[in-house]
N, C-alpha and C positions, 0 to 999 in steps of 0.2 A: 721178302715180306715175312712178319711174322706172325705166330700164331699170340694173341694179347687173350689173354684171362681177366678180365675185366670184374669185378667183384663192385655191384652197383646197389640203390635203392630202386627196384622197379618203378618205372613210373615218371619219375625224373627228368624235367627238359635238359637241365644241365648234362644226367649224364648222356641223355639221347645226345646232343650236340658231340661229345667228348668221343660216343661209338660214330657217329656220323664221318668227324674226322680220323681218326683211325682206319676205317673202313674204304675213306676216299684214299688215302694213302697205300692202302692194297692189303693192309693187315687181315687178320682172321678174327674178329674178337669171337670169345665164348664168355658169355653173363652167366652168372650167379649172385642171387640175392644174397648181399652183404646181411643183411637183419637174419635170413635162416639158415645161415651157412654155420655148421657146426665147430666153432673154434675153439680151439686148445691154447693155450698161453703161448707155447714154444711157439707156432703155426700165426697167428696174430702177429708175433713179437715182431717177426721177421720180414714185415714189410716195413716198419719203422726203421732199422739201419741204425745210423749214427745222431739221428734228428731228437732237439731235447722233448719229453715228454709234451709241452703245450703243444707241440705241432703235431701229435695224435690225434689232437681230438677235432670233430664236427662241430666249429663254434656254432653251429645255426642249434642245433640239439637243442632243446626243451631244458634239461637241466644244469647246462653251461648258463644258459640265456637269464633264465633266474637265478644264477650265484649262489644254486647249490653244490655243483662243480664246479671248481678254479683249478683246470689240469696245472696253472704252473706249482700248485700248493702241492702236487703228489709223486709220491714217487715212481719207480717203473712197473714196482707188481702189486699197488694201490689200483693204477689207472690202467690197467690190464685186468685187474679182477672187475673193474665198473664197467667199463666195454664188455665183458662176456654178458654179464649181466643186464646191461644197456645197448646193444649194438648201434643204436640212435648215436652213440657216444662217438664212433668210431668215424675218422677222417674217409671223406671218399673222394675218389673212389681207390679201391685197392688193385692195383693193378700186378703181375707176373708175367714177363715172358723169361720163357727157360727158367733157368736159377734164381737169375735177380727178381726181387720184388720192391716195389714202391707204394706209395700213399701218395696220393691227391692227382694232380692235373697240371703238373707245373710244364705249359708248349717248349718252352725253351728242354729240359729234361728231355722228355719226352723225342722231341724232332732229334736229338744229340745222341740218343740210345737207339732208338728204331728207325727214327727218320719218320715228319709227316707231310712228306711234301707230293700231293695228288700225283696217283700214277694216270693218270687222262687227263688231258687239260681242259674238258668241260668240266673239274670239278675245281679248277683251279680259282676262280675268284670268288668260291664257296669255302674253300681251307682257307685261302686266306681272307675272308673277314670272320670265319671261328676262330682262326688263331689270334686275331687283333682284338677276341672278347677275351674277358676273364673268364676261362671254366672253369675255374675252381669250388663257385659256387651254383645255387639252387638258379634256373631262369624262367623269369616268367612274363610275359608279356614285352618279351624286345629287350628287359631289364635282368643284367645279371645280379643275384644277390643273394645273402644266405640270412634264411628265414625260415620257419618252423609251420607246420600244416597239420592238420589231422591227424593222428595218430605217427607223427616225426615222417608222415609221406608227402612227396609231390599230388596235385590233383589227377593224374591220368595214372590211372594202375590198371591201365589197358595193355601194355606192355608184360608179355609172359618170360618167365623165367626161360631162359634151357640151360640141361646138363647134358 
């Protein structure tokens, strides 16, 4: 099993579901708030990999949504500098185990790297109908989707950070 660094918006049903499945899988996750997490360009850059620039960003974000950002319009250290300054900006969730780092929720990824397949089989027809959702995005009410809230948060910001 391993230890998953999970970098999230507190609050969040989507990423609740995404530690939910991980966690049923045996993994260890450790959260930290993607919005107060202090990042450096280099340290950012490097969960992005080989992916072109549009797939950075949070298309639910506030100024995607309005077409004041058009990440395919920018380059790498344009859409780097507006994520420092925006973290609303930034694809989630950002995930680490070990070396490797990733962006988003992709189950196929994910099961293929760590594997998420329930280690107790009462959790078994719990992983699988997460994995048969799209966790990619924001969910709420049964419905998965990405949409924008209060201050770029989900409603339950009941959920505490730990480091």
């Amino acid at each position: 099993m391993a230890r998953v660094i999970f970098y999230e918006k507190p609050g969040c049903k989507g990423g609740t579901r995404q530690k939910v499945l991980l966690t049923a899988a045996g993994h260890e996750v450790i959260t930290y708030n993607l919005l107060t997490e202090p990042w450096t360009v280099e340290r950012l850059r490097s969960f992005f990999g080989d992916r072109p620039v549009g797939e950075w960003f949070n298309r639910s974000a506030p100024q995607i949504k309005s077409g004041e950002v058009v990440p395919e319009q920018l380059d790498e250290q344009t859409a780097l500098f507006l994520m420092l300054r925006e973290p609303l900006l930034i694809r989630r969730p950002l995930i680490q185990v070990g070396d490797r780092r990733e962006v988003g929720f992709d189950v196929e990824t994910l099961d293929a790297w760590i594997g998420l397949k329930p280690v107790d089989e009462s959790f078994r027809a719990m992983s699988e109908s997460l994995m048969s959702q799209n966790l990619q995005g924001c969910a709420h009410g049964g419905h998965s989707h990405d949409h924008h809230h209060e201050q770029g948060g989900c409603n339950n910001h009941a959920q505490q950070e730990h480091r």
